[in-house]
N, C-alpha and C positions, 0 to 999 in steps of 0.2 A: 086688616087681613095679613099684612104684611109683617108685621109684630107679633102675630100670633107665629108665624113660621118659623121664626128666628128662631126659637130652642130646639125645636124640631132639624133645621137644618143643624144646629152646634151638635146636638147629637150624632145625627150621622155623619157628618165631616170627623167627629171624635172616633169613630167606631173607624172609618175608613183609614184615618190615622194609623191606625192600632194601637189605638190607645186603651188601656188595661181598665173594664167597667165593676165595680164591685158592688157585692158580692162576686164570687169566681166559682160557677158551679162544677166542683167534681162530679165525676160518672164514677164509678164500680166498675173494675177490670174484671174480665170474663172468669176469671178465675176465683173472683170474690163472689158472683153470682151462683158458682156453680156451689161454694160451698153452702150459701146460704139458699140455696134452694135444699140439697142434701139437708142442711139441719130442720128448717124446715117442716118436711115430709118424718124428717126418723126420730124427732124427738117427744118428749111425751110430759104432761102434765110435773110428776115429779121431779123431772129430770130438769123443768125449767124453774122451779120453785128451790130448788138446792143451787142453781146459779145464780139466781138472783139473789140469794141470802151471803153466798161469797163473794159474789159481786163488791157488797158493800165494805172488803176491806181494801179496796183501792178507793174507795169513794173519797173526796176532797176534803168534807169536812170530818172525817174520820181519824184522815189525815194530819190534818191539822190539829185539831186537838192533841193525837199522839208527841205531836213535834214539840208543840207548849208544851208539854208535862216534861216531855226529854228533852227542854231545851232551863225548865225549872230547876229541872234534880241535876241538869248540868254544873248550876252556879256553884256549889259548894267542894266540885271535886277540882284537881289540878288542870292545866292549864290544857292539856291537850283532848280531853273530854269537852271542857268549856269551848274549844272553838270546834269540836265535832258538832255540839248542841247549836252552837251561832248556826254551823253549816245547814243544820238540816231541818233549820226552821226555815229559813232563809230559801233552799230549795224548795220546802214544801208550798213556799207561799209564792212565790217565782211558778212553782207549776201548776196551782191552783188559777193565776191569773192569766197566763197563757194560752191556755185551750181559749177562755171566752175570747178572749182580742181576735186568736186566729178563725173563731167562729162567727166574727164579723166577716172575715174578710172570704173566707169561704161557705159555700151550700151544698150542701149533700144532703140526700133523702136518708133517711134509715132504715136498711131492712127490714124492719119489723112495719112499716109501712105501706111493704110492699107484698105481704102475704098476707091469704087467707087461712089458707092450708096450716101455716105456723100460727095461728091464733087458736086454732081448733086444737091445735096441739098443744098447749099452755103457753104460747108465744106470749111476754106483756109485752106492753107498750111503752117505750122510755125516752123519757128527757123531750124536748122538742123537736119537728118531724125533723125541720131541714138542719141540723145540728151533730150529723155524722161524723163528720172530719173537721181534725182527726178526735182520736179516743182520748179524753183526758183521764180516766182511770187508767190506760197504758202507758201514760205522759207520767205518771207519780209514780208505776213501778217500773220503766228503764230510769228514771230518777235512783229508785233504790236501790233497783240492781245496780248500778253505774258506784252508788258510794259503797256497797258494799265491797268492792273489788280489792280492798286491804286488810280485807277477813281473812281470818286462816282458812283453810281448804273448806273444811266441815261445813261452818257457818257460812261462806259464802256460796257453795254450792246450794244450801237448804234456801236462803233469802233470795237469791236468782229464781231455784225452780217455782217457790211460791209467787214472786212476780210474773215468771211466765204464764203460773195457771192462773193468775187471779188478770192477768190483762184476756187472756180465753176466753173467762168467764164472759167479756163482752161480744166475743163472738158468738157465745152457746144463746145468747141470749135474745142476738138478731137487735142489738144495742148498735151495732157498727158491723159495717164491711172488716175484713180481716186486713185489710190494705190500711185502714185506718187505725187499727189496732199496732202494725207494726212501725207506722210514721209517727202514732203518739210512743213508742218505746223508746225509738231513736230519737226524737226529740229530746224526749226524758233524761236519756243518756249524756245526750250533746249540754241539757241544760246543765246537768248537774257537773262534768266536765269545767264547764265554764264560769260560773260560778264559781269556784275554788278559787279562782284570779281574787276576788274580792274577800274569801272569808279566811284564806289562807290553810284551808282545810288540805292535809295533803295522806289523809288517812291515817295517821300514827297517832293511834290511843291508846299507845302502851300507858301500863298501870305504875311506869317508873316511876313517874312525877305525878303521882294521882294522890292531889290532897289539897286540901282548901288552903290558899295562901293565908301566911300570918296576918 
């Protein structure tokens, strides 16, 4: 009898601790509920069927593949394209591994779990329930927005705004809380950031030196 308690007591002696038990279940700020109630109720079969279809250019393996190919047709040009290509393979795969690790460590429901209302109205159903936080399709475009930042004006205003709609789309879709949406951006940001420490990426892809070395 007494052998049996033993873990039962570690437990609670750990918990009174305060010691940190994982999974760590996020809640939904009152402000993330209200939107997702709002979409919810106002959105309509096509309207969830054209998000889910955009949806899939933040998707990770989408991702990645793109980054191999830009990271192939890098080899042959000069030195400064070649370590843009190192960079942004190197990010993509850095951000595709990240969400799952920190979706160990946290639980969150997904809105779309938590309606009926949004089902009736073409709500799907996505990825696994407790798998909310944060958004890994947000996590791949503040990634891109983040290296876009040594674009000229044009282009990097157009790759920002599509990041911002295409991380949306996971809100239109009741895929994540909006909360989660903005913590995968900023992550994204911070990763791609950070990362440059290693690939020496420092955004100059001028076309001076753009040419396959001898």
């Amino acid at each position: 009898m007494v052998r049996s308690l033993e873990p039962k007591i570690a437990r609670v002696s750990a918990s009174r601790l305060g010691r940190p038990s994982f999974p760590v279940t996020v809640r939904p700020t009152r402000a993330d509920v209200v939107a997702a109630r709002f979409i919810a109720r106002n959105t309509a079969p096509a309207r969830e069927m054209a998000a889910r279809a955009l949806t899939w250019g933040a998707d990770e393996k989408v991702l990645l593949v793109l980054a191999a190919v830009g990271w192939l047709a890098s080899r042959s040009r000069g030195e400064p394209l070649r370590r843009a290509g190192n960079h942004a393979l190197l990010v993509t795969v850095a951000a595709a591994l990240l969400p799952h690790g920190l979706k160990r460590l946290f639980d969150q429901t997904r809105p779309d779990r938590r309606t009926v209302v949004g089902h009736l109205h073409g709500v799907p159903f996505s990825g696994k329930r407790e798998d909310a936080f944060p958004s890994g399709h947000a996590l791949h475009m503040g990634a891109l927005a983040s290296g876009a930042g040594a674009l000229p004006a044009g282009p990097r205003r157009a790759i920002r705004a599509l990041a911002v709609g295409l991380s949306l789309t996971r809100v239109v879709v009741l895929a994540h809380w909006a909360s989660d949406v903005v913590a995968g951006f900023v992550l994204g940001a911070v990763l791609e950031r950070s990362l440059r420490v290693w690939t020496g990426y420092s955004g100059d892809t001028s076309m001076e030196n753009d040419h396959a070395d001898p």
